[in-house]
VOGU-3710 file (C-alpha; in Angstrom, 3 decimals, decimal comma):
1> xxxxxxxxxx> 115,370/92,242/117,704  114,611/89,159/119,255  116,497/88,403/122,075  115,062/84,842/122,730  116,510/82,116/120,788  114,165/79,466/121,480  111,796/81,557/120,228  110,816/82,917/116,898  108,730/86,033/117,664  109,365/86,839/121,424
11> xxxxxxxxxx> 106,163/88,049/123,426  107,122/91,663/123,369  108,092/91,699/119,750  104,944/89,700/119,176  103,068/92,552/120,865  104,770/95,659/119,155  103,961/94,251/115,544  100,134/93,673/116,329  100,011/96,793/118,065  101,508/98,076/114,694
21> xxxxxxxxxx> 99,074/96,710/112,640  96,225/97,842/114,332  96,940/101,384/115,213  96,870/104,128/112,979  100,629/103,807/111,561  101,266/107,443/112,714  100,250/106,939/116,299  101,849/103,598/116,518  105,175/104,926/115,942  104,878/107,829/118,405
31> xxxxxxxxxx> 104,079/105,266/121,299  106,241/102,479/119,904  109,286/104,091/119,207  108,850/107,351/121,532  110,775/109,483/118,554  109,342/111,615/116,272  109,154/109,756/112,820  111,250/111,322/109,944  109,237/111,237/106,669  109,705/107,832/105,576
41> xxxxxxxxxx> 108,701/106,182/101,576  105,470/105,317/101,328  103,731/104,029/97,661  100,348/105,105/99,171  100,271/108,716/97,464  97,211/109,789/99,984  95,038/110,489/96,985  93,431/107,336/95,870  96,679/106,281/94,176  99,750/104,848/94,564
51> xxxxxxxxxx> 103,210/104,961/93,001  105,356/102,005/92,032  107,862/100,570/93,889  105,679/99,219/96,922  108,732/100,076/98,818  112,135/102,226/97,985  114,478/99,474/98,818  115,375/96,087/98,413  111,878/93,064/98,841  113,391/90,583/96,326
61> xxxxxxxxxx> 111,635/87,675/95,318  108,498/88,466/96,505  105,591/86,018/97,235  102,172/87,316/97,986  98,612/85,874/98,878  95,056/86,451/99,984  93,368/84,754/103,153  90,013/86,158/103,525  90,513/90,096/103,237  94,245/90,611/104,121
71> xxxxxxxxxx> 97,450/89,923/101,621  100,294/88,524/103,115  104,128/88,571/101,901  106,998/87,132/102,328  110,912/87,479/100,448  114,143/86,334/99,984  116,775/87,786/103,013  119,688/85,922/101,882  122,386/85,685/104,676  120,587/88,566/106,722
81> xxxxxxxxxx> 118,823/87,421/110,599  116,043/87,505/111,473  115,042/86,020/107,818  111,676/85,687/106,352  109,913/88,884/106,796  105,619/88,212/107,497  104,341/91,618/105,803  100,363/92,311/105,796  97,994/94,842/103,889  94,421/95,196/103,378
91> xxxxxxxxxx> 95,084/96,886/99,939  98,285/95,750/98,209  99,713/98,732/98,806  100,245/99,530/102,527  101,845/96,818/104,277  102,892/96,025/107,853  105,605/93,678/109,083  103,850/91,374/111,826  106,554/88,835/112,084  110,269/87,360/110,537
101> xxxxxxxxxx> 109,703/83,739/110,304  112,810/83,251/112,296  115,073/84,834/114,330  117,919/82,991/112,998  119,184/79,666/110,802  122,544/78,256/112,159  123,068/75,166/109,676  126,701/75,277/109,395  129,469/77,361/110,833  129,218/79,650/107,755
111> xxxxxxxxxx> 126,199/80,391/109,186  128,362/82,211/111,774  131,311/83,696/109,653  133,347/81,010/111,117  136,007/80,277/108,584  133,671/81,070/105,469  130,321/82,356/104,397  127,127/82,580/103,417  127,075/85,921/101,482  124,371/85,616/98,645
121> xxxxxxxxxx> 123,127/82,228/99,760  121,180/81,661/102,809  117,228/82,061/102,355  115,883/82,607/99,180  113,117/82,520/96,545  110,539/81,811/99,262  106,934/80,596/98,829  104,262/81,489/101,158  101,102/79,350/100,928  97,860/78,517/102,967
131> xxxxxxxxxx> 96,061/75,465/103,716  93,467/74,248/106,267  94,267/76,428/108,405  98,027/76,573/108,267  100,381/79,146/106,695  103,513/77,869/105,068  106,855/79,234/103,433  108,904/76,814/101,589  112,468/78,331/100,647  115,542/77,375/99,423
141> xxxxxxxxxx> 118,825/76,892/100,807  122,240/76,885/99,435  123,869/73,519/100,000  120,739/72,564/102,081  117,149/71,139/101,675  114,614/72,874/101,427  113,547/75,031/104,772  110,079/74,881/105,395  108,388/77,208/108,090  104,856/76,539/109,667
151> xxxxxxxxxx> 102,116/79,083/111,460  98,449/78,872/112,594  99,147/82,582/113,036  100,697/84,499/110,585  102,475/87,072/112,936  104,145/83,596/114,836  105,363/81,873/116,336  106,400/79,702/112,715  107,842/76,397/113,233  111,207/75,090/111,103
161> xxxxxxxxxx> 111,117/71,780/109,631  113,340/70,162/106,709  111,999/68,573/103,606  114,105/66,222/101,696  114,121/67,618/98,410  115,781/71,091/97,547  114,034/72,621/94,662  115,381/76,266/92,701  113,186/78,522/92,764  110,141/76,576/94,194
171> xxxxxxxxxx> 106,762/76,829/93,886  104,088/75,076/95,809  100,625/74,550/94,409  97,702/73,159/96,311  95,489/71,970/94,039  91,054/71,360/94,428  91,234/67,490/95,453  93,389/68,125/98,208  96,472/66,977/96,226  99,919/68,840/96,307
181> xxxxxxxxxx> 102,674/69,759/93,778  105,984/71,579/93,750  107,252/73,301/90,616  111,028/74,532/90,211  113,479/75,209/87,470  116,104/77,226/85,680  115,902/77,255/82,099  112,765/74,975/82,469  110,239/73,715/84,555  109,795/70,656/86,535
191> xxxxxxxxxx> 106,959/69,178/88,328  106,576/66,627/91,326  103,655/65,405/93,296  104,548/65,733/96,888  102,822/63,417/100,199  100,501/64,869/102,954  103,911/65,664/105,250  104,844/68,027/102,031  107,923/66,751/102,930  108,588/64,327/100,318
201> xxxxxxxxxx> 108,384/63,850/96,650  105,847/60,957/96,140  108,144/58,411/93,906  107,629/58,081/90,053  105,928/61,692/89,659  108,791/63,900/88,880  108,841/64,663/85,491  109,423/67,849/82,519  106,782/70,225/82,923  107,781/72,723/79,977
211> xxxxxxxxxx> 111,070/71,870/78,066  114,366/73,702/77,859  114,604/77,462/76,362  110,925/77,340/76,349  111,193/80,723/77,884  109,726/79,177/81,709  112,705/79,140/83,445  113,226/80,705/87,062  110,289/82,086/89,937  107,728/80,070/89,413
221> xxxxxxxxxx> 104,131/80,731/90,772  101,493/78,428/90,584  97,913/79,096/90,162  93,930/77,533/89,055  91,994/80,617/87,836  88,668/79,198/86,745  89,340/75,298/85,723  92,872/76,448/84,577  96,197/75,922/85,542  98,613/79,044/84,870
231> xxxxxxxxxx> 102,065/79,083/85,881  103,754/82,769/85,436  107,830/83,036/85,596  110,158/85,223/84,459  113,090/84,392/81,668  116,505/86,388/81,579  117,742/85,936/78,283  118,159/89,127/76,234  115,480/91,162/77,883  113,942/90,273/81,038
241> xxxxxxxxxx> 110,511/89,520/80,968  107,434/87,445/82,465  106,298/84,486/80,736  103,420/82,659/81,628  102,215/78,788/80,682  98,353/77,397/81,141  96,731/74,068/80,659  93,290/72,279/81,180  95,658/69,410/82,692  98,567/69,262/84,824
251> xxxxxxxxxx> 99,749/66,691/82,089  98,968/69,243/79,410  99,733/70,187/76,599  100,983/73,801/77,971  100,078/76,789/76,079  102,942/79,048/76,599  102,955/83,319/76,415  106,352/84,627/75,995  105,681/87,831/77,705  102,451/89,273/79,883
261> xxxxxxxxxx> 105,109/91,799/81,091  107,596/92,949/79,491  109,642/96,290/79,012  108,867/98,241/81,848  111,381/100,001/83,503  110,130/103,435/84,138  112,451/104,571/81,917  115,392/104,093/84,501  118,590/103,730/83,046  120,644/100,806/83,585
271> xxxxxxxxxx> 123,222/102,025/86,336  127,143/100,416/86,866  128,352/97,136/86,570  131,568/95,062/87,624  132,332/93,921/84,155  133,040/90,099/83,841  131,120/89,350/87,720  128,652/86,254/87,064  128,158/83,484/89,590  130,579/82,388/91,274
281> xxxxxxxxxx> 132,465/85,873/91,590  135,733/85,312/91,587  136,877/88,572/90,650  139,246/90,835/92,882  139,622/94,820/93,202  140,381/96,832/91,992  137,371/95,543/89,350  136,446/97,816/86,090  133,154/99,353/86,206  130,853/99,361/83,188
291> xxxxxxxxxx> 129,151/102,696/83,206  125,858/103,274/82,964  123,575/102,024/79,377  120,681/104,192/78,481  119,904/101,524/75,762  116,261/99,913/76,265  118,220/96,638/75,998  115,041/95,710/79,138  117,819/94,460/81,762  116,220/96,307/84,210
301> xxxxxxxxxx> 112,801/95,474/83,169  109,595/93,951/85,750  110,196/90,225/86,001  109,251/87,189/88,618  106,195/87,500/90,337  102,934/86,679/90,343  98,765/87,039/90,467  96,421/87,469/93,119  92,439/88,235/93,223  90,858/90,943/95,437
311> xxxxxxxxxx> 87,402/90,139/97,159  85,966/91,513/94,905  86,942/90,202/92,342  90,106/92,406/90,695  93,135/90,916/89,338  96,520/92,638/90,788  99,851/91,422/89,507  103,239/91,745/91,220  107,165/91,376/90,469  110,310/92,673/90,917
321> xxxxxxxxxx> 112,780/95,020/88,930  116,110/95,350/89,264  116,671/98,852/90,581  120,681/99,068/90,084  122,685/99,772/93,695  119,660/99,748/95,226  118,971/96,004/94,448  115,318/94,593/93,285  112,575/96,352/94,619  108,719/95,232/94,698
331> xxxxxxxxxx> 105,993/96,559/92,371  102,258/96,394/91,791  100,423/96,209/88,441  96,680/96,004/88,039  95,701/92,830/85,640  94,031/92,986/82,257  93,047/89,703/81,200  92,774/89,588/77,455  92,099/85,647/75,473  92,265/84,293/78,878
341> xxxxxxxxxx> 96,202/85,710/79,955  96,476/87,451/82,651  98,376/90,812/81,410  99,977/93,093/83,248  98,880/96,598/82,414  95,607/98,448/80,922  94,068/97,581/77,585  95,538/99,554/74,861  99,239/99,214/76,483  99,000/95,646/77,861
351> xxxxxxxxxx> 102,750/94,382/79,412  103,161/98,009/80,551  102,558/98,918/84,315  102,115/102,595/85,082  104,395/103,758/87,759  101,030/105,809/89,110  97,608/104,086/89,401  94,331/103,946/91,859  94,409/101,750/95,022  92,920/97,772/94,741
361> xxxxxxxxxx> 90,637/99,088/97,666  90,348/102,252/96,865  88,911/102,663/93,244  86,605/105,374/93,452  87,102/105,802/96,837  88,657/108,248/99,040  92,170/108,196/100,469  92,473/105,080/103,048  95,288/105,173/106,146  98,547/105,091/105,040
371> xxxxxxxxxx> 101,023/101,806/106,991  104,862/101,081/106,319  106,482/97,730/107,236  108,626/100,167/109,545  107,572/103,587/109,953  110,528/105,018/111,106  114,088/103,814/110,070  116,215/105,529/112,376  116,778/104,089/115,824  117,650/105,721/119,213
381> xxxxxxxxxx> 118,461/102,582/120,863  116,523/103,802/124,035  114,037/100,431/124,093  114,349/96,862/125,162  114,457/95,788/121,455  116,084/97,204/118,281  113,869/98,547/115,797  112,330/95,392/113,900  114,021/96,578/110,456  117,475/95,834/111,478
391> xxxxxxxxxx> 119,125/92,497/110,236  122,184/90,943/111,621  124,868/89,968/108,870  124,742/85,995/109,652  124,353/84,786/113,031  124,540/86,893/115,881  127,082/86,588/118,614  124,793/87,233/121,569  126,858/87,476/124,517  128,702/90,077/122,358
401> xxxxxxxxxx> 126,273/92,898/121,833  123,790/95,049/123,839  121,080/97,471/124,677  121,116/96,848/128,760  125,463/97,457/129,306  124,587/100,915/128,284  121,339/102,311/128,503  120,209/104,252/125,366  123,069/102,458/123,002  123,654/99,802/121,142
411> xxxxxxxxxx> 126,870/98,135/122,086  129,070/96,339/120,285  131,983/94,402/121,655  135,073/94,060/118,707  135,893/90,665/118,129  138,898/89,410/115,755  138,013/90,188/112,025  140,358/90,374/109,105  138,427/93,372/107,576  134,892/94,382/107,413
421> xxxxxxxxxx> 133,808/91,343/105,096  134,514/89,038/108,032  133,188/91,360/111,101  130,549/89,023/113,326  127,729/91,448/114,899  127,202/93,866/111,797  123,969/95,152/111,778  122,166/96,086/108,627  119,091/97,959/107,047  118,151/98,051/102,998
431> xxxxxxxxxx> 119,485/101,398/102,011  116,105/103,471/100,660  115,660/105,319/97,666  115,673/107,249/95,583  118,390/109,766/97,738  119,235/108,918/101,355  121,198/110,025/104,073  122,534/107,837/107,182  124,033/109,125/110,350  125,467/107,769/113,348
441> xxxxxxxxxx> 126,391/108,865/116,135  129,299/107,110/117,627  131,289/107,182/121,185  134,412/104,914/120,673  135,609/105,537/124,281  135,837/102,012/124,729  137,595/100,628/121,964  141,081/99,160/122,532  143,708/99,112/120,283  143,383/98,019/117,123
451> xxxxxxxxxx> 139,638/98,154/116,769  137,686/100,167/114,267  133,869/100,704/114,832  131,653/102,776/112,397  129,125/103,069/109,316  129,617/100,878/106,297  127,805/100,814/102,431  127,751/96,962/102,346  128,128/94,953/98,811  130,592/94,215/96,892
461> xxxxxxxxxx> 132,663/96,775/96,726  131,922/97,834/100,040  133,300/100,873/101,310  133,222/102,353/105,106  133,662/105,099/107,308  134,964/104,541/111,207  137,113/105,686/114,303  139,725/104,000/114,757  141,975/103,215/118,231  145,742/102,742/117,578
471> xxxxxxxxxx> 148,853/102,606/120,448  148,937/106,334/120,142  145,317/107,251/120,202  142,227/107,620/117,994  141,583/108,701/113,960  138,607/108,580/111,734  139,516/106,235/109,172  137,534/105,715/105,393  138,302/102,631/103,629  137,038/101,857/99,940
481> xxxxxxxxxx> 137,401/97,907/99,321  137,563/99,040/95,288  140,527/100,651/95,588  142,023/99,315/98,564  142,673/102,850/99,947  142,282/103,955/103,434  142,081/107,296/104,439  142,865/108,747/107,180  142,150/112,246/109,219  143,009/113,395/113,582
491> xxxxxxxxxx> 140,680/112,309/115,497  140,237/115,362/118,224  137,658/113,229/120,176  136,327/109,704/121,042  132,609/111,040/119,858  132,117/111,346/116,448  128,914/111,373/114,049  129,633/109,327/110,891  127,256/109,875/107,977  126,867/108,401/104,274
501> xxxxxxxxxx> 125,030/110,265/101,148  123,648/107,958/98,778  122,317/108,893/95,625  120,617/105,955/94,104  119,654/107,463/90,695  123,665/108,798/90,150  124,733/106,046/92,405  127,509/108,244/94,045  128,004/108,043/98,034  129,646/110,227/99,594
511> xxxxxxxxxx> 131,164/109,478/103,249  131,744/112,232/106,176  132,406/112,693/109,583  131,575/115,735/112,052  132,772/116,039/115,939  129,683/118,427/116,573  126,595/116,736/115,101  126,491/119,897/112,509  129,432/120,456/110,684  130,429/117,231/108,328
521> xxxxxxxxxx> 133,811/117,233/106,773  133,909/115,036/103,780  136,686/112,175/103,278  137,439/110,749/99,909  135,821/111,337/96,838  132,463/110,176/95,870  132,242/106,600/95,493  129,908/104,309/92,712  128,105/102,367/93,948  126,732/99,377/92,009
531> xxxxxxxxxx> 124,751/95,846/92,603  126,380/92,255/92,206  125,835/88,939/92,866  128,428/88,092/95,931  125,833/89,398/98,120  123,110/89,450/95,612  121,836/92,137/97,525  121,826/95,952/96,813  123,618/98,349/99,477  122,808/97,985/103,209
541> xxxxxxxxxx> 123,401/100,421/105,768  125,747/99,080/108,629  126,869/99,673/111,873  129,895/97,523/112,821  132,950/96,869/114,959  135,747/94,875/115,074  139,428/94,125/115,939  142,057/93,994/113,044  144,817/92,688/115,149  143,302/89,470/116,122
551> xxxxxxxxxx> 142,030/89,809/118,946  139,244/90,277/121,163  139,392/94,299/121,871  136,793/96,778/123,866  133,641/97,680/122,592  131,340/100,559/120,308  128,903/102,340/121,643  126,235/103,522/119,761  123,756/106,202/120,586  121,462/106,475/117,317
561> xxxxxxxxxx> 121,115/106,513/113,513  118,901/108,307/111,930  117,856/108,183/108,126  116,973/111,123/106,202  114,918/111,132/102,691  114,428/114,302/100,222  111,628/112,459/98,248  109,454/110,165/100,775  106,762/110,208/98,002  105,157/108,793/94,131
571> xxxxxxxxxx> 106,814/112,741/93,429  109,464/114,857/93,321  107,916/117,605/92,698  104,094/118,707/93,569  101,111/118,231/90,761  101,278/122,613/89,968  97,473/122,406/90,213  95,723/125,682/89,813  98,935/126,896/87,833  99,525/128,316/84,328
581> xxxxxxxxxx> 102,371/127,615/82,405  103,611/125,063/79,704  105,638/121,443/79,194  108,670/121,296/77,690  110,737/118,565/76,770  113,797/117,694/79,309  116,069/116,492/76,440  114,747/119,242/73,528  113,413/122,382/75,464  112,700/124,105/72,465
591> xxxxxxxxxx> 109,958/121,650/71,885  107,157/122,207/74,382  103,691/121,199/74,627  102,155/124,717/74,517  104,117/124,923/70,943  102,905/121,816/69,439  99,306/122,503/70,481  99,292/125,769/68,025  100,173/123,940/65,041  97,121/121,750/66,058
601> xxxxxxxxxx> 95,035/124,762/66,846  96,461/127,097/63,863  97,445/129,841/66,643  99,678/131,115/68,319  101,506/129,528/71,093  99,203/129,342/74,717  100,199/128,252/77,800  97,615/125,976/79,532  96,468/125,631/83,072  96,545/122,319/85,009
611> xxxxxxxxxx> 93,187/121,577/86,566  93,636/118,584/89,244  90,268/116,260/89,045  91,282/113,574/91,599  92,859/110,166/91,934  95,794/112,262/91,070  95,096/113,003/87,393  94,591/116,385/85,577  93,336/118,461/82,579  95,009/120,817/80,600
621> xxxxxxxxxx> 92,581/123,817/79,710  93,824/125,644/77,114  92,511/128,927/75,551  91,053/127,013/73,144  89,499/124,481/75,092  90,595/121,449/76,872  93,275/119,010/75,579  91,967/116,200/74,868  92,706/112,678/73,340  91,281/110,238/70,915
631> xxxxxxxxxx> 90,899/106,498/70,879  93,487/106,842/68,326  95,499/108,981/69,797  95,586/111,692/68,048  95,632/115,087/70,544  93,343/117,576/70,075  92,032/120,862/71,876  88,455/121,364/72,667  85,240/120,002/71,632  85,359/116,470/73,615
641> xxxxxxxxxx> 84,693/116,597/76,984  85,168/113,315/80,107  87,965/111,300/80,609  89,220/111,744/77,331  90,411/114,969/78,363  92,169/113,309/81,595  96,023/113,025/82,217  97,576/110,264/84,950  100,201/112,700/86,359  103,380/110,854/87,486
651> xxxxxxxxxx> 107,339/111,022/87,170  110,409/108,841/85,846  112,445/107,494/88,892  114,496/110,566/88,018  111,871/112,867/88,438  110,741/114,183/84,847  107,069/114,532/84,185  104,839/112,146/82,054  101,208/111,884/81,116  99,195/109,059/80,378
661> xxxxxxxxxx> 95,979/109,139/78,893  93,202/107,531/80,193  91,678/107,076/76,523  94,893/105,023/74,954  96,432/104,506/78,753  99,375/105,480/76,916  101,806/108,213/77,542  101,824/112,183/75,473  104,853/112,368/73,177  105,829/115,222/71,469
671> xxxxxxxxxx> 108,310/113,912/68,360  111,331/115,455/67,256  109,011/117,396/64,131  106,478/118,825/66,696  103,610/116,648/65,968  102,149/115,663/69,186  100,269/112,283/70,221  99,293/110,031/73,099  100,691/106,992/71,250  104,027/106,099/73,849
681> xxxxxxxxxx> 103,652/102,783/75,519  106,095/104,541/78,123  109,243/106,443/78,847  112,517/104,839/77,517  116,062/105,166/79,531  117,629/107,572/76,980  115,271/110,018/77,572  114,807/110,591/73,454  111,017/109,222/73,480  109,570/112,804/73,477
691> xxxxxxxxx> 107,930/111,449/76,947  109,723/113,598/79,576  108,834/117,255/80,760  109,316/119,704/83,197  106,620/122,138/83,719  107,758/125,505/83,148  105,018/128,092/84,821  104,395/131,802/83,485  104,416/134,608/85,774
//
């Protein structure tokens, strides 16, 4: 972490990120972090192909361009410092942090969790832009101007000015004469010419760009694709969606597409909700929980994002979903551009992304070196600096934490907090899908009475578990902010290991402590976890300490956390190449695919062998010949050879098998009488699509 405030990226920082970027990922995090690397998610499935999201936690709002051959990105970090993250890739798909913009913004004493807050405000909607020469990031502010951030380099050191305008949801669009504009809006667009300092709105040119309910409302990106302006966005009424608006003119008229993406959502279902929680929230616990809607009512659906061209000339499309407790995670579509829109998807299911597709740089290619914005998310604590994916919660108190008092840990001195909410010096990580584990390991010998130190779920509800010093001595302690409950068990020793299970796809967590590093002993029941919008974040790991008796106590010491992942990969389960054996239904597994292929046939029921044939995609040779698929859709068995007989392998979030043909790019159903077709535009939450399988093999 940087350690330097006058600085943005200190030297040694500076250093570890381009070392990063240029080493093979692998051998930069043996000599970078001197621990062996758990497995870690990557998108990059090592094949040729990659598997939606980009990452498996929380990049919301994301803003990506091209200089020259790399990509750079940048997101919204809310309240979190450092803010800002600088991410690079040569493909779209693996990407390396290189710098945060800042190390922190102090405008305010909310800033500092001095008498209130900043939680769900902060840095947001950010646009990243080059020029001349010069990178910029223009980003909004709650109850501030707009922030905007300067580089010559990309990996730092960025520069902080203030414009005078403070625009939602800004866009920035440099335009061929040299000429500059800013977009915003909410339910519609606005437009305003800004001067050379970009700092100002030139007088007289704000005006309506598209008018209300037009369906361009909020994330707007800005872009001239061959003499034409296009402006993509994404609307929220009823189900979310990207529109997108064009024009010969920046004075129009505006064409206007109501949706070049809409109703993808990997057929996740739409996880809890706090029922009645809008902005503001001004709702206390105990709240009610909605439970979970498999309805495709497209709440969860890819929205706000954006284009960008490859050298060679591909079109690759971006945006966000929301991903339930895990917040809104990043994904990549490749662009179909059809009567001049700029689609996401293939042709044949256009507005559809496929969870699994081949590389921007690698089409045809072999597999390329895999990268992570952090390769390893656990942290021993043994360096000078904190591993770079850490984020404070608000501004750091500096004098009150450490790596140097204690070699090997990160301490934590307690300062006066009225509960978790209001603890200075928490430190925080996105929580990674799809299942996680976090553990700590904790010595509390130092705490004084009345502090509590451990490992906390952060949102809203958040929930904790923590050792605890009282007058008589220590106790692990679990608190759930939902229910207002604390629970409490003896404490035999001042060195405990605190851990959290998080299932993102139930959304259950499930908190335990162990005094031997082996044994856990669970405390309280599983909790549900959900995303709101007080933090407007999803669930964050966090290590923190505090004093509840208002007071300056002792101190936490840390020795490491370490983050464990069950599915680091585009799938659950292996591709059971070479294998023989059949797909049946998940929901209906009486219906299987080796059962509607003899009514097709007119024989009895086969099972087929999967055949892999690269870029992760298979055929299904059957004793009658190879399944196959026409531009119709209709399935058939034998007599058509090619890529007609080719299946994209991938999985739901959840794990279930699909296949998507690379005739209709659309996905094998099997319907509830048997018939069987490639005719799906893609799995649906309730599962009843005829979509989802689970490959049963024969002995």
């Amino acid at each position: 972490m940087f350690r330097d405030p006058e600085q943005v990226c200190d030297p040694y920082q500076l250093l570890r990120y381009r070392a990063a970027a240029l080493l093979e990922p692998l051998l930069a995090t043996e000599l970078l972090l001197m621990t062996p690397a758990k497995p870690t998610w990557t998108a990059d499935n090592g094949d040729g192909t990659f598997t939606n999201p980009l990452f498996y936690e929380e990049f919301s709002d994301p803003d990506i361009i091209r200089v020259g051959d790399a990509y750079y990105m940048t997101g919204t970090t809310m309240h979190c410092m450092p803010g800002l993250p600088v991410l690079r890739s040569t493909d779209l798909v693996n990407w390396t942090l290189i710098c945060y913009a800042f190390d922190r913004l102090d405008l305010g004493p909310a800033f500092r969790l001095e008498g209130s807050e900043i939680y769900g405000q902060g840095i947001w909607a950010p646009c990243i832009r080059y020029r001349d020469g010069t990178f910029y990031i223009f980003s909004n502010v709650n109850g501030q101007k707009t922030q905007i951030f300067t580089a010559t380099d990309p990996a730092g050191p960025w520069t902080r000015s203030e414009a005078e305008y403070n625009c939602h949801d800004l866009t920035v669009f440099f335009d061929d004469d040299g000429r500059a504009y800013v977009v915003w809006g909410y339910r519609n667009l606005r437009i305003a010419e800004l001067d050379q300092s970009l700092r100002r709105v030139i007088p007289g040119t704000e005006r309506d760009l598209t008018p209300p309910d037009s369906l361009m409302g909020e994330g707007a990106h800005f872009y001239k694709v061959d003499g034409k302006y296009l402006i993509t966005s994404a609307w929220f009424a009823g189900p979310m969606r990207m529109p997108c608006a064009r024009a010969d003119s920046l004075d129009g008229p505006w064409e206007i597409n109501p949706a070049i993406s809409i109703d993808e959502d990997f057929g996740l279902v739409e996880g809890y909700k706090i029922k009645g929680a809008g902005i503001p929230f001004t709702l206390d616990p105990p709240f009610e929980l909605v439970p979970p809607n498999p309805a495709a009512n497209g709440r969860l659906n890819l929205h706000q994002g954006g284009i960008v061209d490859t050298p060679d000339g591909e079109w690759w499309g971006w945006s966000m979903m929301d991903y339930n407790s895990l917040g809104r995670l990043t994904c990549l579509s490749p662009i179909t551009w059809q009567d001049g829109w700029p689609y996401f998807g293939l042709p044949g299911n256009l507005g559809r992304t496929p969870r699994t597709w081949v590389k921007p740089s690698s089409r045809g290619e072999g597999p390329s070196p895999i990268a992570r914005p952090w390769p390893e998310r656990g942290d021993d604590f043994d360096g000078p600096a904190l591993n770079p994916l850490w984020q404070w919660n608000h501004v750091p108190v500096d004098a009150k934490w450490s790596l140097d008092e204690r070699p090997g840990h990160l301490r934590l001195h307690t300062l006066p907090a009225s509960d978790f909410w209001w603890a200075k010096n928490t430190l925080t990580q996105r929580a990674v899908g799809p299942r996680s584990t976090v553990t700590t390991l904790l010595d509390g010998a130092g705490l004084a009475p009345g502090d509590v130190a451990g490992l906390g779920l952060f949102g809203m509800p958040w929930r904790w578990v923590g050792l605890a010093r009282t007058d008589s001595g220590y106790e692990i302690r679990a608190f759930d902010y939902q229910t207002g409950r604390t629970i409490t068990a003896p404490a035999a020793t001042s060195r405990v290991w605190l851990r959290a299970e998080c299932d993102f796809l139930t959304e259950l967590a499930q908190l335990s402590f162990s005094t031997d590093g082996e044994s856990f002993t669970a405390i309280g029941e599983p909790m549900i976890m959900v995303f709101q919008l007080e933090t407007f974040q999803g669930i964050r790991y966090a290590l923190f300490a505090y004093n509840e008796a208002g007071r300056d106590g002792g101190h936490a010491d840390f020795d490491s956390v370490s983050v464990d992942e069950p599915h680091p990969r585009g799938l659950m389960q292996a591709i059971p190449a070479g294998e023989t054996g059949t797909l049946v239904l998940t929901n209906a597994p009486e219906l299987g695919l080796a059962t509607a292929l003899s009514t097709v046939i007119g024989r009895q029921p086969e099972p087929f062998m999967v055949e892999p044939v690269g870029l992760g995609r298979v055929a299904l040779r059957h004793a009658g010949g190879l399944v196959s698929v026409t531009a119709g859709g209709v399935v058939t068995v034998g007599g058509i050879t090619g890529a007609a007989t080719h299946w994209q392998w991938m999985e739901t979030p959840t794990g279930e098998v699909t296949l998507m043909s690379l005739t209709t790019h659309r996905f094998l159903r099997i319907a509830p009488d048997g018939t069987v077709r490639a005719d799906s535009p893609g799995p649906t939450p309730d599962g009843k699509d005829g979509t989802r399988f689970r490959f049963a093999g024969v002995e």
